[in-house]
N, C-alpha and C positions, 0 to 999 in steps of 0.2 A: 503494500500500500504506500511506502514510502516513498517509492522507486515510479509510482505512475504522477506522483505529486512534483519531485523533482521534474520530472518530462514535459509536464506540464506550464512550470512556470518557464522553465528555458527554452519551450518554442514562443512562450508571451513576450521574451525577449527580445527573442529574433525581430520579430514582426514590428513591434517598436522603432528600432532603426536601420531599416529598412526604407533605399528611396528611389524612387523611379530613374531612372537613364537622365540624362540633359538633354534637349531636343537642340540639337545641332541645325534647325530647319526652320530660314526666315518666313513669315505670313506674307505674301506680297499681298491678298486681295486689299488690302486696307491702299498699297500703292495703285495700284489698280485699279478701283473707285476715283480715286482723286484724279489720275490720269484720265478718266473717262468724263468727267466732273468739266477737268480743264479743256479738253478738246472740244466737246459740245461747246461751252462759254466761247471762244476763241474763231469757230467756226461762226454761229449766231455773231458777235461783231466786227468781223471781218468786212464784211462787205459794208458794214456803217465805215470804217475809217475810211475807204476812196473815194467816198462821195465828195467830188468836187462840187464846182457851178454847177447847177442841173441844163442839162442839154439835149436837143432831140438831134443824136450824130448819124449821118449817113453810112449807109450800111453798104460793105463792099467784101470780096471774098480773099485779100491782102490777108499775109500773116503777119502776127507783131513781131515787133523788133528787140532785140535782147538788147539789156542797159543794164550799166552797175548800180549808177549812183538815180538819185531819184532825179527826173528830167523837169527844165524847166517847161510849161506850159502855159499857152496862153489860148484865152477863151473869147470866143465872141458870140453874146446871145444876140435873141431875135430885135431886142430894142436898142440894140450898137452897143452894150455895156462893154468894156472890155477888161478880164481879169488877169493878172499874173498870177497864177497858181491860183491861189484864191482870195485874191486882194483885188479890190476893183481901182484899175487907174485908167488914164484919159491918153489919148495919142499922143499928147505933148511929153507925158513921163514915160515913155514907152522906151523908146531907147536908152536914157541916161539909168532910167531904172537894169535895164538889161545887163549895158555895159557895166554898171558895178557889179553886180550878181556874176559874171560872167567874167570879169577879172580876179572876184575872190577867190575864183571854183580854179581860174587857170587859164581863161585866156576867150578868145572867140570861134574855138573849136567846139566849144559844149552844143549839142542837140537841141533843137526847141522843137516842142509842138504845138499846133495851131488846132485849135478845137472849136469849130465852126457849127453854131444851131444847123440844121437842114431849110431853116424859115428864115437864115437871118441873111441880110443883106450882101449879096457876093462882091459889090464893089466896098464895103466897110475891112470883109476877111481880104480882098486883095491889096486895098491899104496898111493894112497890119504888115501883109507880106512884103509887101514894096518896100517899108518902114525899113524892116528885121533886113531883106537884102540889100538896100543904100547904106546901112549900118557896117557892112562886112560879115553879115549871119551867115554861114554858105549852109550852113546842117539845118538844112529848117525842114520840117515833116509836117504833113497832114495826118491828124487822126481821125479813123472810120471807126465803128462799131463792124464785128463780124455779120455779114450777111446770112439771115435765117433761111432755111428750105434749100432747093433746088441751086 
């Protein structure tokens, strides 16, 4: 009787300090969630930061052009406004506006585009261009929107 009481207490031992393995193995879903969290968010306002001037652009079957740095742009709506990127200035600051922008970047090599409404006045967007070429612009570019369907 002595002998099953000793047996007794020394397996209550064991089992006392006794302790599971260490789990060597990260939980990623907690990254995972978040990562999914962030891409949704980023996607949804994405298309809000490009929104320049709003503009109705002609649409044509042109592919775009690959750029490093963000390009300067210039817009012309339907009522002659005319924007640098997204600043509205008048024909007279057009050039001198340019040429600083355009000397800080590095010179008169930089790319412009011209972002012309579809409604807006084609002798205003050819004034623009006249401007940007008497100036020494040679990189000037028209932007279209890609052509839908067929």
């Amino acid at each position: 009787m002595g002998m099953s009481m000793g047996g007794a207490a020394g397996g209550g031992g064991r089992r006392r300090h006794q302790r599971g393995a260490v789990m060597a193995e990260i939980n990623v879903t907690p990254m995972v969630d978040v990562m999914l969290v962030l891409l949704i968010i980023f996607m949804v306002s994405a298309p809000l930061l490009t929104v320049g001037v709003p503009l109705d652009l002609p649409q044509t079957a042109a592919k775009s052009l690959d750029q490093d740095k963000e390009p300067l742009t210039l817009s012309v709506q339907v009522s002659g406004k005319i924007f640098l990127n997204n600043t509205e200035i008048t024909t007279d600051e057009l050039i001198p506006k340019l040429k600083a922008i355009t000397e800080a970047r590095g010179g008169t090599e930089e790319r412009i585009f011209v972002r012309g409404d579809t409604k807006a006045d084609y002798g205003t967007i050819m004034k623009v261009m006249g401007r940007l070429s008497s100036a020494g612009f040679k990189r000037v570019a028209l932007v279209t929107e890609v052509e839908q369907g067929g």
